[in-house]
C-alpha positions as CSV (number, residue, x, y, z in Angstrom):
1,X,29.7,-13.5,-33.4
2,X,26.5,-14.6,-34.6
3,X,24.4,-15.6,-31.9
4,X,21.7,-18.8,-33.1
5,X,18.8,-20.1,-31.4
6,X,20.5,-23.3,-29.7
7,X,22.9,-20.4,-28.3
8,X,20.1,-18.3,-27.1
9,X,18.2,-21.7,-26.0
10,X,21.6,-22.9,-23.7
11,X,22.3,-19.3,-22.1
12,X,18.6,-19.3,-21.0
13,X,19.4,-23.1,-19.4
14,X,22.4,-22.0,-17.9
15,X,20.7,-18.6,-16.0
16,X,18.0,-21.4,-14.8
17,X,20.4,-23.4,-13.6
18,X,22.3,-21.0,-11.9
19,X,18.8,-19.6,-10.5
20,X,18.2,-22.8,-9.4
21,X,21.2,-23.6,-7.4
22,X,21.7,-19.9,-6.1
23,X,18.7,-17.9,-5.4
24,X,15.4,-20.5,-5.4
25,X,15.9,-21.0,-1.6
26,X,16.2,-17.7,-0.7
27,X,13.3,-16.6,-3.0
28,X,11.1,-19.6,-2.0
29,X,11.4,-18.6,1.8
30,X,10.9,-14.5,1.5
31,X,7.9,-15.4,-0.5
32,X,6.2,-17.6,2.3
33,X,8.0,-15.1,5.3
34,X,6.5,-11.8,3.1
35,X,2.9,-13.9,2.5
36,X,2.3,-14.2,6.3
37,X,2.6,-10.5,6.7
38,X,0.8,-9.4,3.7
39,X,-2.6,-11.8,4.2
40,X,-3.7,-10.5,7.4
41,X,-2.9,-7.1,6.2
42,X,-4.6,-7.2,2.9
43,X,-7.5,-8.4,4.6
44,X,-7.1,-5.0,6.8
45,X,-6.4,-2.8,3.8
46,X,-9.4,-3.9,1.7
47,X,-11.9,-3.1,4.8
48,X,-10.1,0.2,4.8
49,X,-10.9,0.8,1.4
50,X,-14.6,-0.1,2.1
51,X,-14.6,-4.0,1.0
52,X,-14.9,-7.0,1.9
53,X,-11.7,-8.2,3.6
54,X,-11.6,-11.3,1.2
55,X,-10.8,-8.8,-1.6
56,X,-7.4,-8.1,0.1
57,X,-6.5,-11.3,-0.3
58,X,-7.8,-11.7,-4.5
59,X,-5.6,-8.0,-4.4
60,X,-2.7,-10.2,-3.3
61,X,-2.3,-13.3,-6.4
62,X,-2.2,-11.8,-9.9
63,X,-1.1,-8.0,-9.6
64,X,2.1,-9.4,-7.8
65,X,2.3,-12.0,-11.0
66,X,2.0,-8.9,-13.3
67,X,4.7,-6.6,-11.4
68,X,7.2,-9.8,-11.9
69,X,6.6,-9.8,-15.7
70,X,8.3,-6.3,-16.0
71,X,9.3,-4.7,-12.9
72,X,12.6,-3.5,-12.3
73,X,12.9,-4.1,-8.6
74,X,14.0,-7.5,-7.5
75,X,12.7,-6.7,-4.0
76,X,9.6,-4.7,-3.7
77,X,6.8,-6.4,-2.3
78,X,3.3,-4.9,-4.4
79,X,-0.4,-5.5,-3.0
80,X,-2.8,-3.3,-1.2
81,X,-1.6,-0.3,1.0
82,X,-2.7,1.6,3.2
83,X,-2.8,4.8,1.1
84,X,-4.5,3.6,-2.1
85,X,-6.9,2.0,0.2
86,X,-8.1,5.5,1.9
87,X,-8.0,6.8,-1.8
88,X,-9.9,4.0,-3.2
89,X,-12.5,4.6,-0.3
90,X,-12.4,8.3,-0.1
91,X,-13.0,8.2,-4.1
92,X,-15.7,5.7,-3.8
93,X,-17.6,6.9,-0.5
94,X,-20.3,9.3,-2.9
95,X,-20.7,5.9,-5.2
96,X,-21.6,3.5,-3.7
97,X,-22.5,2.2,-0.5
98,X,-19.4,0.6,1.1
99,X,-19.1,-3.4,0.5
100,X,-22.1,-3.5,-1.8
101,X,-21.6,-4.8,-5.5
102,X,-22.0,-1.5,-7.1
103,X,-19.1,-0.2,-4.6
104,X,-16.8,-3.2,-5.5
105,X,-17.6,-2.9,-9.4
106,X,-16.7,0.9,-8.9
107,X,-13.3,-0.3,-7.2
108,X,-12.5,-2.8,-9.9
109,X,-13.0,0.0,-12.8
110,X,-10.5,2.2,-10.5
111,X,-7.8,-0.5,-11.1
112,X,-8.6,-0.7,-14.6
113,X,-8.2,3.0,-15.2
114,X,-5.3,2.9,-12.9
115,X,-3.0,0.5,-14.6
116,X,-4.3,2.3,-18.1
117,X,-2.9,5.0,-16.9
118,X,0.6,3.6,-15.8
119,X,0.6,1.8,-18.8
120,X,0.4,5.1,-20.6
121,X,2.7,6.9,-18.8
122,X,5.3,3.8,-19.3
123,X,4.7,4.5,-23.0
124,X,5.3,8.1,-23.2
125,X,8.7,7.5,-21.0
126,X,7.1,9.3,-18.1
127,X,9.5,7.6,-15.4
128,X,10.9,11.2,-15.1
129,X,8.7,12.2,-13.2
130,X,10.3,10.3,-10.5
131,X,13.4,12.8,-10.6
132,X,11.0,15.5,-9.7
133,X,10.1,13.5,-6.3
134,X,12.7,15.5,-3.9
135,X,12.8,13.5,-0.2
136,X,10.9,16.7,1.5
137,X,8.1,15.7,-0.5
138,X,7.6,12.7,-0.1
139,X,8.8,12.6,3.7
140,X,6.2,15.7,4.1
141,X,3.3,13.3,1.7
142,X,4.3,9.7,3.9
143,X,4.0,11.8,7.1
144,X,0.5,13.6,6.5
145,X,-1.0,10.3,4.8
146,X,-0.1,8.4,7.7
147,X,-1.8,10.4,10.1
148,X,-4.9,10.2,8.0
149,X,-5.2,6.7,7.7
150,X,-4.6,6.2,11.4
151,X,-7.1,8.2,12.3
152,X,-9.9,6.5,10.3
153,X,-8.5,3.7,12.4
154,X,-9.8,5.1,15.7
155,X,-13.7,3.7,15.7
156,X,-12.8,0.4,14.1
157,X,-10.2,0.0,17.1
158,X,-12.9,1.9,19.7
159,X,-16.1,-0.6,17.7
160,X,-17.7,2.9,17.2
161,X,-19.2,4.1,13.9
162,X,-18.1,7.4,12.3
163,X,-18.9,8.6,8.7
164,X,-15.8,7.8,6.3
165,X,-13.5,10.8,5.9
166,X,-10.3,11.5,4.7
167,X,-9.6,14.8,6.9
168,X,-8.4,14.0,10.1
169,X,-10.4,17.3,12.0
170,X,-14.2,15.6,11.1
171,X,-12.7,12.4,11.7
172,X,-11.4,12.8,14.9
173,X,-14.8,15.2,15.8
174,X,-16.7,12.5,14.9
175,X,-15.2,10.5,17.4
176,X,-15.1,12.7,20.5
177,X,-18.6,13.2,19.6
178,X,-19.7,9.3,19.7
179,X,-16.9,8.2,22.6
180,X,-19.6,7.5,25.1
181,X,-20.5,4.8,22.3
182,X,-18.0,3.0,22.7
183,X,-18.2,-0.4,23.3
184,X,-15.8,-2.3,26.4
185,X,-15.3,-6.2,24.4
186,X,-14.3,-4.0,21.0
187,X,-12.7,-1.7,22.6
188,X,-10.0,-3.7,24.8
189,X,-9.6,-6.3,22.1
190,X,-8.5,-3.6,19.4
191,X,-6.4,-1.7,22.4
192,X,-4.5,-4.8,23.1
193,X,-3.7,-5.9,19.7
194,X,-2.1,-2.7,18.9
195,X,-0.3,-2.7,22.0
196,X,1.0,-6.1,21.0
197,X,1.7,-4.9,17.7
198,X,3.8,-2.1,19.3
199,X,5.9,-4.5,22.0
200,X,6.6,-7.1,19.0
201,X,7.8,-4.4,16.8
202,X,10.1,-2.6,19.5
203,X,11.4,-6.4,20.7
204,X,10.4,-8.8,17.9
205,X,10.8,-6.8,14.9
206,X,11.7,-9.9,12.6
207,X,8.5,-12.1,13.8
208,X,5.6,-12.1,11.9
209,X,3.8,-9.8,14.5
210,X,0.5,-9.5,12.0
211,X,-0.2,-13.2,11.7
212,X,0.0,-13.7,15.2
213,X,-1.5,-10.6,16.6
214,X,-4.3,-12.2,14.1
215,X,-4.4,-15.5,15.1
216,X,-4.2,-14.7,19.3
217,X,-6.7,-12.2,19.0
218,X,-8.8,-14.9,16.7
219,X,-8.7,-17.7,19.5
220,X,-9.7,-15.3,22.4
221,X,-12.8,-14.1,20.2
222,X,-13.7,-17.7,19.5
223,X,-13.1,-19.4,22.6
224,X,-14.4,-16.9,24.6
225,X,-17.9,-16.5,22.3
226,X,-17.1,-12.3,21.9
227,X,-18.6,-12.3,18.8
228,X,-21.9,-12.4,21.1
229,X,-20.5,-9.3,22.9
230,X,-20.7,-6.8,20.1
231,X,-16.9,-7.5,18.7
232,X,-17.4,-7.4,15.0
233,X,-15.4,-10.2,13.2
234,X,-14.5,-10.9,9.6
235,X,-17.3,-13.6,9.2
236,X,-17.5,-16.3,6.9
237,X,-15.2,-16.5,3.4
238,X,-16.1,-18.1,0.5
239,X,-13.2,-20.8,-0.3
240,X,-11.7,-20.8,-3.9
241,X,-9.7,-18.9,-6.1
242,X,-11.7,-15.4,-7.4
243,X,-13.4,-15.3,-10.7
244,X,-11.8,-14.1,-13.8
245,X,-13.6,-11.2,-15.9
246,X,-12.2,-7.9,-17.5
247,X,-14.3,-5.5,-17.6
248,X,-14.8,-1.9,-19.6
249,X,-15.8,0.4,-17.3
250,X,-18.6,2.8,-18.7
251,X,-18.4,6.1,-20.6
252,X,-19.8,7.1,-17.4
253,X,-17.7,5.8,-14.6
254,X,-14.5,7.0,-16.8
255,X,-15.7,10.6,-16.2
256,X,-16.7,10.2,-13.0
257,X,-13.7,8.4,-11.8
258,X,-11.1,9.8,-13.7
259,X,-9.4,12.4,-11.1
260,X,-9.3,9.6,-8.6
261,X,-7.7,7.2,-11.0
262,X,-4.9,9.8,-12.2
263,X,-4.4,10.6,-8.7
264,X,-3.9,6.6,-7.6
265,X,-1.7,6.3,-10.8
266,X,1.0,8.8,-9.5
267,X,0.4,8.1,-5.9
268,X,1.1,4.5,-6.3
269,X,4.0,5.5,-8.5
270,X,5.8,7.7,-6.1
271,X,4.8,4.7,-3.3
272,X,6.8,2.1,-5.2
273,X,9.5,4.6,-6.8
274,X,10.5,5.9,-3.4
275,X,10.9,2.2,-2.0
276,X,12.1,0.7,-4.8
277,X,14.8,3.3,-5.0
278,X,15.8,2.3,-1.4
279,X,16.3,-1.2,-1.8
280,X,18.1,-0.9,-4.9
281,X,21.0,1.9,-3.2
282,X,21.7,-0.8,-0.6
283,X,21.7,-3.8,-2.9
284,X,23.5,-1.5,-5.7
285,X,21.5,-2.0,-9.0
286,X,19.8,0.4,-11.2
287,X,15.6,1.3,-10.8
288,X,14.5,1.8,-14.3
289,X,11.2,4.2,-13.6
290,X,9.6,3.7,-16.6
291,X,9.6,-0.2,-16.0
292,X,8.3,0.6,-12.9
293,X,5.2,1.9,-14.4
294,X,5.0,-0.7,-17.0
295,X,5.5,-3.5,-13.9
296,X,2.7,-1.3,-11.6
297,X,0.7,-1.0,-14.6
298,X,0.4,-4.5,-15.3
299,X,-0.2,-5.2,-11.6
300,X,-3.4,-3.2,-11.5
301,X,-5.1,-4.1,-15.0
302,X,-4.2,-8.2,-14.2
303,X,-5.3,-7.4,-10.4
304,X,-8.9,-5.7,-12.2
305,X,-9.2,-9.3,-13.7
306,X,-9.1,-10.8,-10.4
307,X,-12.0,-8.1,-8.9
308,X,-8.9,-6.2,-7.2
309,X,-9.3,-2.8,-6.0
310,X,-5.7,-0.8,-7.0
311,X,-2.5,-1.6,-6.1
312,X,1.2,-0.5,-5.1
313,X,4.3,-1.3,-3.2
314,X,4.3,-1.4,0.6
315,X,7.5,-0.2,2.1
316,X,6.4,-2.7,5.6
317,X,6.2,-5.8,3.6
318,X,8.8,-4.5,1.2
319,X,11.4,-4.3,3.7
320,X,10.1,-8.3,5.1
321,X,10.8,-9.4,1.9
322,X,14.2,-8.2,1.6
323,X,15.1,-9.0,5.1
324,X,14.0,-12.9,4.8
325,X,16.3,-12.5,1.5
326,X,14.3,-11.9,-1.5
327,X,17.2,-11.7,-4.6
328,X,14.7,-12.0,-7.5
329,X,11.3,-11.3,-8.3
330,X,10.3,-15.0,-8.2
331,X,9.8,-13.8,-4.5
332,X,6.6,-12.7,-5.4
333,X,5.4,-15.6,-7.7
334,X,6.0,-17.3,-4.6
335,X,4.0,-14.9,-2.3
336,X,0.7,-14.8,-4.8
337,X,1.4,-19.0,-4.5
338,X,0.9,-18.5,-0.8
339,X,-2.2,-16.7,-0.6
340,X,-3.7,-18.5,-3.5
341,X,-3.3,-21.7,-1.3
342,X,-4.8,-19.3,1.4
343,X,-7.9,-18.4,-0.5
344,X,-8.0,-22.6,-1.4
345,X,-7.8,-24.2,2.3
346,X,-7.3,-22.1,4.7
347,X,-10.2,-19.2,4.8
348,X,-12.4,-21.2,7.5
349,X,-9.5,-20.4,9.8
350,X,-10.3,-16.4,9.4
351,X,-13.8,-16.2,10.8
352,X,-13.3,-15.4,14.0
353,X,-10.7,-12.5,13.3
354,X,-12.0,-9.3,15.0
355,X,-12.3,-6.2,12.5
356,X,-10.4,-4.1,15.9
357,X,-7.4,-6.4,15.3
358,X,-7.1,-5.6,11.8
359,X,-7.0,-2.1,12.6
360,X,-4.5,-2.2,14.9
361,X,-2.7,-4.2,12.2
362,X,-3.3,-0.6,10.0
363,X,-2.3,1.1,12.6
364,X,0.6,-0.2,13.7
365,X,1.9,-0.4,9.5
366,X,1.7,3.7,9.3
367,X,3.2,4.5,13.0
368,X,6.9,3.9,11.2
369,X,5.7,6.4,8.1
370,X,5.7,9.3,10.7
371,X,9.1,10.2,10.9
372,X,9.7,13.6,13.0
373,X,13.5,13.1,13.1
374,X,13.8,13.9,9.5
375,X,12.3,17.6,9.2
376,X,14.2,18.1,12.4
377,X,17.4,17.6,10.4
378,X,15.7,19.5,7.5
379,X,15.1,22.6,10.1
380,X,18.6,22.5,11.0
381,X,20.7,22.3,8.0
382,X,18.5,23.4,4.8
383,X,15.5,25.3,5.8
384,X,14.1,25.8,1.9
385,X,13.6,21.6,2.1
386,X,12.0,22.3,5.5
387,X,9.6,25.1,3.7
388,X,8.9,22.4,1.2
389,X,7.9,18.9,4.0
390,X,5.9,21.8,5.6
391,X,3.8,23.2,2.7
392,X,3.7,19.1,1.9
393,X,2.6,17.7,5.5
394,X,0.3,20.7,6.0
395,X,-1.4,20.4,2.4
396,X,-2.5,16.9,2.5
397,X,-3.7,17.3,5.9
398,X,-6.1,20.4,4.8
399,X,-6.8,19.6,1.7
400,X,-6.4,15.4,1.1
401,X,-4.0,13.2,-0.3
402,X,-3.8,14.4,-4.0
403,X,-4.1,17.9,-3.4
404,X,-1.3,17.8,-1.0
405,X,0.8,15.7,-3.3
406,X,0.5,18.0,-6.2
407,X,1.4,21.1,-4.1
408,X,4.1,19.4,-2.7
409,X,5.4,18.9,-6.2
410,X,4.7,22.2,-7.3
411,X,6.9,23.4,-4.0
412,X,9.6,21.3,-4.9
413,X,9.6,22.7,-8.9
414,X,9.5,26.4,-7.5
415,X,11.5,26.1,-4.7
416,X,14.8,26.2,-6.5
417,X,13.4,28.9,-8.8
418,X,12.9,31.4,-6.4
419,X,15.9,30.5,-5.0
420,X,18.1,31.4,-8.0
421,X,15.9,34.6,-8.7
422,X,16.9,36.2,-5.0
423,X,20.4,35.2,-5.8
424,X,19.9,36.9,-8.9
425,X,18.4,40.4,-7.2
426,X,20.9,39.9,-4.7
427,X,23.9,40.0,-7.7
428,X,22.1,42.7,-8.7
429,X,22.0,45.1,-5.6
430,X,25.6,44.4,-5.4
């Protein structure tokens, strides 16, 4: 049957329509639910990456418009996370100083370099690589990196100072060294967030816990004049949407940048594979990898236009958005709607939000990443998977996050080979 454009033209109507009548509701109210959780911790994510927190929320409108052009995943939620945001500022911390232009046009050239590079690995059918990701890796990787990140949490919760670091030993030394530092009105503001954080999870797991964490914590630093006290706060936020530019980065920065930007490409592609893969077991469709590249490509290089630092999927706001009852990607048009309104009216509202409360918010995102049940079961059933979440968990801690994820993978690829090669010398004694 030949198939004409007035064909073509009423089978797209009819898919609208039934859109329309079927899943528009659904999408319309996991976009708002999953925006509430994602712009006070976008605001936390881009201070962990060094910036400004109002780059969290420019992080949070056009690379979730790009994932929705070609994605593959009608649920996962794609913005700034907690691991590309220790990357970005571990990467960054010999560039520039932390928040200054230089340091944000050095962030924006990361996401550049990064969505080339997803782009290019979308081309060459790369999605494989996805097959090679065994659960003891990335259980081992999610484990480590979470204990990283909430330890450079520590003296933003304590309202100490500490040199940036990505390994947890001079992080945590810097801290018991400047403890007496310490300062009381910080200190039990961050504290009690994350505490709250922690009861609203264990008994409220379905409210927005961030937003109000956020706004309580807001009114008691405002009505109670803390900001006087030595509680840092977010400060005043320009209103309006970000300015659009795309920028080359240098001959220069390429160089200099490069291992970092290869190493947030595959990081960010494992992120959203591994959560993507998740969601789409329980709702039973297919992940296509390679258009998960293409979709997390096109997120970072339209997020670069935007000044956004790089980008992924987050498995907390991820598993909001399916839970409100996200069925298409429209959920996300519908989030980056939110937080554009956001950056338009209601920034004002955000001045008075203590910098300890969006750690805690950090914080209390990466507790559920450390999972000790799992190499427990590893331990008891297949110890060569338990050999492998080791050498994985103990890796990134020593040596970072890309190191660790690149021995992890080369664990899992020679794992089975030495396997068959003792089975082999073992046929052979016989």
């Amino acid at each position: 049957m030949t198939v004409t454009g007035s064909t073509r033209r009423q089978d797209a109507f009819d898919r609208a329509r039934i859109y329309l009548t079927s899943d528009l509701r659904a999408d319309l109210i996991a976009g708002f639910t999953t925006a509430v959780v994602l712009i006070p911790q976008g605001m936390a994510y881009a201070v962990l990456a060094g910036l400004p927190p109002i780059y969290g929320l420019y992080a949070s409108i056009l690379p979730l418009l790009g994932y929705a052009m070609a994605g593959s995943s009608r649920q996962l939620a794609v913005g700034p996370v907690a691991t590309d945001s220790l990357l970005v500022a571990t990467s960054l911390a010999g560039v520039a100083a932390a928040g200054s232009p230089a340091y944000v046009e050095a962030a924006v050239a990361l996401a550049v370099m990064v969505g080339a590079i997803q782009l290019i690995f979308a081309f060459l059918r790369a999605g494989f690589v996805a097959d090679v990701l065994s659960m003891p890796v990335i259980g081992g990787f999610s484990s480590a990196v979470a204990l990283i990140i909430a330890s450079t949490q520590i003296p933003s919760l304590l309202g100490i100072a500490t040199p940036r670091s990505s390994n947890i030993t001079e992080t945590l030394h810097a801290v018991g060294l400047r403890l007496e530092m310490a300062h009381a009105p910080p200190a039990l503001n961050g504290l009690v967030a994350h505490a709250a954080m922690l009861v609203a999870r264990r008994f409220a797991p379905h409210w927005p816990r961030a937003l109000l964490v956020s706004a309580v914590a807001t009114l008691v630093v405002a009505a109670g004049g803390m900001e006087h006290t030595g509680v840092a706060v977010v400060g005043p936020l320009t209103s309006g949407l970000p300015d659009l530019k795309f920028t080359v980065p240098s001959v220069g920065t390429m160089e200099a940048l490069a291992p970092s930007a290869f190493t947030l490409a595959l990081v960010g592609f494992v992120e959203a594979i591994a959560v993507a893969k998740r969601y789409a077991s329980a709702h039973q469709y297919a992940i296509d990898p390679n258009r998960e590249l293409l979709g997390l490509g096109l997120a970072n290089l339209a997020g670069s236009v935007s000044g956004a630092f790089p980008v992924s999927a987050g498995f907390s706001r991820t598993a909001v958005n399916d839970d409100a009852g996200a069925r298409t990607r429209w959920a996300s048009v519908f989030t980056a709607g939110t937080v554009a309104l956001t950056l338009l009216f209601l920034l004002p509202c955000f001045h008075h939000l203590p910098v300890s409360a969006l750690a805690a918010i950090v914080l209390a995102a990466v507790v559920g990443l450390v999972d000790v049940k799992y190499p427990r079961s590893l331990w008891r059933s297949h110890r060569g998977d338990f050999g492998t979440w080791g050498i994985t968990f103990a890796a990134t801690l020593a040596f970072g996050i890309g190191a660790g994820l690149l021995t992890g993978l080369l664990s899992s690829f020679l794992t089975p080979l030495f396997r068959s090669s003792q089975s082999a010398l073992a046929g052979e004694r016989v």
